[in-house]
RODO-2510 file (C-alpha; in nm, 4 decimals, decimal comma):
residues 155
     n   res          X          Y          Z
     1     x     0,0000     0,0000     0,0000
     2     x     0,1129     0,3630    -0,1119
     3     x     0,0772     0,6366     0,1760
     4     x    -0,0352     0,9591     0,0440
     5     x     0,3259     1,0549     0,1850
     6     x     0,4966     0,8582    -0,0794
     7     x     0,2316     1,0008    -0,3365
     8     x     0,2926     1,3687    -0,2640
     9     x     0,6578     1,3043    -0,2798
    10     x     0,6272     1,1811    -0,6120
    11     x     0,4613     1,5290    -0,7281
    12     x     0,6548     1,8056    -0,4970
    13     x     0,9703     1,8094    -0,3155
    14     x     1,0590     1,7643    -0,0090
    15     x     0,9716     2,1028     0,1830
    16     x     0,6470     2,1491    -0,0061
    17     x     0,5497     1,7424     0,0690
    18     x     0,6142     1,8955     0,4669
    19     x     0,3317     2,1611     0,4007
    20     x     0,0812     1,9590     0,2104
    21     x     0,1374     1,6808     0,5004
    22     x     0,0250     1,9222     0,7453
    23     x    -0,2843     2,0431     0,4815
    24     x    -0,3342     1,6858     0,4351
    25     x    -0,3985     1,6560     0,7917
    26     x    -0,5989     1,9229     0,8544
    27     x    -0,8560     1,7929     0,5701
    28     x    -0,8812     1,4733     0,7070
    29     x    -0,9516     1,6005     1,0713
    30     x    -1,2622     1,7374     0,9981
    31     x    -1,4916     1,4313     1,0974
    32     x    -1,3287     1,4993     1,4493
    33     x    -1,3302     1,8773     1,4850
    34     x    -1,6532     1,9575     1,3241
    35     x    -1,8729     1,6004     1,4466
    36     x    -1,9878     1,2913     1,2809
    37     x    -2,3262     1,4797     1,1974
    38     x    -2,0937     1,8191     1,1223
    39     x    -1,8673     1,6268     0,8409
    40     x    -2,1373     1,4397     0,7128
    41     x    -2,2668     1,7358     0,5422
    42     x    -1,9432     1,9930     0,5150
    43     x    -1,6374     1,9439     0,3864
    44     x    -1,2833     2,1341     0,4033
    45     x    -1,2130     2,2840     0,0612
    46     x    -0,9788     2,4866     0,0866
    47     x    -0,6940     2,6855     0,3139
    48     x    -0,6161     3,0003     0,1439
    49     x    -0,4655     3,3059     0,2684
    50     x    -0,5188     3,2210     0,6140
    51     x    -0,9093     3,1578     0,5469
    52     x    -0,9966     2,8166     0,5890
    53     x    -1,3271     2,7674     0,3525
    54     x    -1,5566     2,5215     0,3629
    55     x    -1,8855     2,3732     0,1638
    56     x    -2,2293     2,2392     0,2872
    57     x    -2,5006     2,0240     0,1013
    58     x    -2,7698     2,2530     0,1982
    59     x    -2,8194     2,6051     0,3356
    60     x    -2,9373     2,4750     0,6747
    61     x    -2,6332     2,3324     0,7038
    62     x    -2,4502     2,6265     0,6482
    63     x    -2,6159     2,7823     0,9869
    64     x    -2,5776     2,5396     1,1943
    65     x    -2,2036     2,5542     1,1195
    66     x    -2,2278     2,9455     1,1024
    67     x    -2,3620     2,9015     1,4501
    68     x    -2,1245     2,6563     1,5588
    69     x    -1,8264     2,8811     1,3959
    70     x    -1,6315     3,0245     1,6986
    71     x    -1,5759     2,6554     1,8279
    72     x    -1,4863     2,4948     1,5271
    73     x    -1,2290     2,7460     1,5384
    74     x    -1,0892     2,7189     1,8461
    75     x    -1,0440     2,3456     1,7733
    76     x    -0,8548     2,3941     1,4503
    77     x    -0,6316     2,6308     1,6342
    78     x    -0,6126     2,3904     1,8888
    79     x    -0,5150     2,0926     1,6902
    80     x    -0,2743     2,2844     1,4376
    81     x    -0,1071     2,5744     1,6221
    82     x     0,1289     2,6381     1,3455
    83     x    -0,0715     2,7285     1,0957
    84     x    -0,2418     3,0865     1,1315
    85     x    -0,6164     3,0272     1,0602
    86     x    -0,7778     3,3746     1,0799
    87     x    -1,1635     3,2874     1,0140
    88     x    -1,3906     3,0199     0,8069
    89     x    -1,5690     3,1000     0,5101
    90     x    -1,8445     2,8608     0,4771
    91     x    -2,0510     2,8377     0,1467
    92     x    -2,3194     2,5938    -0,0501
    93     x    -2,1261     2,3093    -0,2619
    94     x    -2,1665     2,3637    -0,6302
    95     x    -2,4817     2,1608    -0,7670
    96     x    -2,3432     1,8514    -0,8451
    97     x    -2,1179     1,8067    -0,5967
    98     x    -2,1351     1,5168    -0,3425
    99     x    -1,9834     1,5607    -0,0517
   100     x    -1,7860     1,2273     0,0599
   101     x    -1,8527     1,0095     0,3602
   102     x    -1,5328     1,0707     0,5072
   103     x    -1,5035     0,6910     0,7097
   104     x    -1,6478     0,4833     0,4535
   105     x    -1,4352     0,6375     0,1534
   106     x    -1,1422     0,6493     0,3285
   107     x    -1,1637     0,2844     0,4170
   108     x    -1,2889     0,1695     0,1315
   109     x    -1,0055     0,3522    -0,0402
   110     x    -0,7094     0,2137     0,1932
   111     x    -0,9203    -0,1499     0,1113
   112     x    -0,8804    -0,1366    -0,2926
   113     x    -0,5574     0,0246    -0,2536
   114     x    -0,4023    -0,3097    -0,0832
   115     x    -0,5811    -0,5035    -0,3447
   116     x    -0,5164    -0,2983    -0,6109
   117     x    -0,2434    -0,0816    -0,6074
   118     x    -0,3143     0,2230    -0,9237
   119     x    -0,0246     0,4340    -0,8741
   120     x     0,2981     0,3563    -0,9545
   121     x     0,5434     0,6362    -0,7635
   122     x     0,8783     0,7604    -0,7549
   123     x     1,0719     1,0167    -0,5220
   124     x     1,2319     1,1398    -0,8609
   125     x     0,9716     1,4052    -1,0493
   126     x     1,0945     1,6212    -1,3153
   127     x     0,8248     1,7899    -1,4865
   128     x     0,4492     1,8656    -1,4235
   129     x     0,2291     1,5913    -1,2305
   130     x     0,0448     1,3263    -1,4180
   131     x    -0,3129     1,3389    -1,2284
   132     x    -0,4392     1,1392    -1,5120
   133     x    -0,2880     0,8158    -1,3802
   134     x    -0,4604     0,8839    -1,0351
   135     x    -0,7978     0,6458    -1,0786
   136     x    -0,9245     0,7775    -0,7648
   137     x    -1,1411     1,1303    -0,8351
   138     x    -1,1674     1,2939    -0,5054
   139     x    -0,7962     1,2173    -0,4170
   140     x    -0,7137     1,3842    -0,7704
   141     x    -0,9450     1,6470    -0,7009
   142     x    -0,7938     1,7269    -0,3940
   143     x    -0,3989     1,6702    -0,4679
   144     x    -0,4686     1,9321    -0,7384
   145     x    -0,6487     2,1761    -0,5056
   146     x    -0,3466     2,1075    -0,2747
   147     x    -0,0954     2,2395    -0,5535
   148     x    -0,2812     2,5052    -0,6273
   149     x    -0,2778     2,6295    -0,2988
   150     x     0,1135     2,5408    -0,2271
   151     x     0,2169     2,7306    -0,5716
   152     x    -0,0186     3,0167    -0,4769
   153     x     0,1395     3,0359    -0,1224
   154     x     0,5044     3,0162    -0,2831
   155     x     0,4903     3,2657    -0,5558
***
């Protein structure tokens, strides 16, 4: 099995594979900082100038975590006190857009990856990444949000 360690090697080097490591883990620590019920409707989209922003599948959603706002937070701060999140923009998901079930995927993910392994990596990159070979659409979806961000940050 491939770690998303070895995969984001394989795309950046080495102090940018820190930073999206620490982005990485942020986005999967929603289920636990915003709540089973939270996550199962919101998702992390995005860190971006120091404004964390995040979707909902429906505008009631998008109260409740409005409401819920100064805590969430306070726990991000909490659990990553080195990166300077300022505030949370919160918005509707595009139409079209499901939002995943974070436990299931996942497993289901780390499941067909022993099985099945679709990437072949290397800690040797010389050119631009090759997201076609990634079968897996929300992990391609967000490894390119993730470099968009990083190259943003850095340039």
């Amino acid at each position: 099995m491939k770690k998303a360690g070895d995969i984001l090697s394989a795309f950046f080097d080495e102090r940018l594979v820190k930073e999206g490591k620490t982005y990485s883990e942020l986005f999967k620590s929603w289920f636990q900082i915003a709540g089973e019920r939270l996550a199962a409707h919101s998702r992390i989209v995005e860190l971006e100038r120091n404004i964390l922003f995040v979707e909902a599948d429906h505008p009631g959603w998008i109260m409740i975590l409005q409401s819920k706002e100064k805590d969430i937070l306070d726990q991000v701060r909490r659990s990553f006190p080195h990166l300077t999140i300022n505030g949370i923009s919160i918005r509707l998901a595009k139409s079209g857009i499901s939002l995943p079930d974070t436990k299931s995927e996942s497993t289901e993910a780390v499941q067909r990856d022993e099985q099945n392994p679709q990437i072949e990596t290397s800690h040797e990159f010389d050119g631009d990444p090759d997201y076609d070979k990634i079968q897996d659409p929300h992990l391609k979806e967000l490894l390119q949000r993730l470099e968009r961000g990083i190259k943003a940050k850095h340039t």
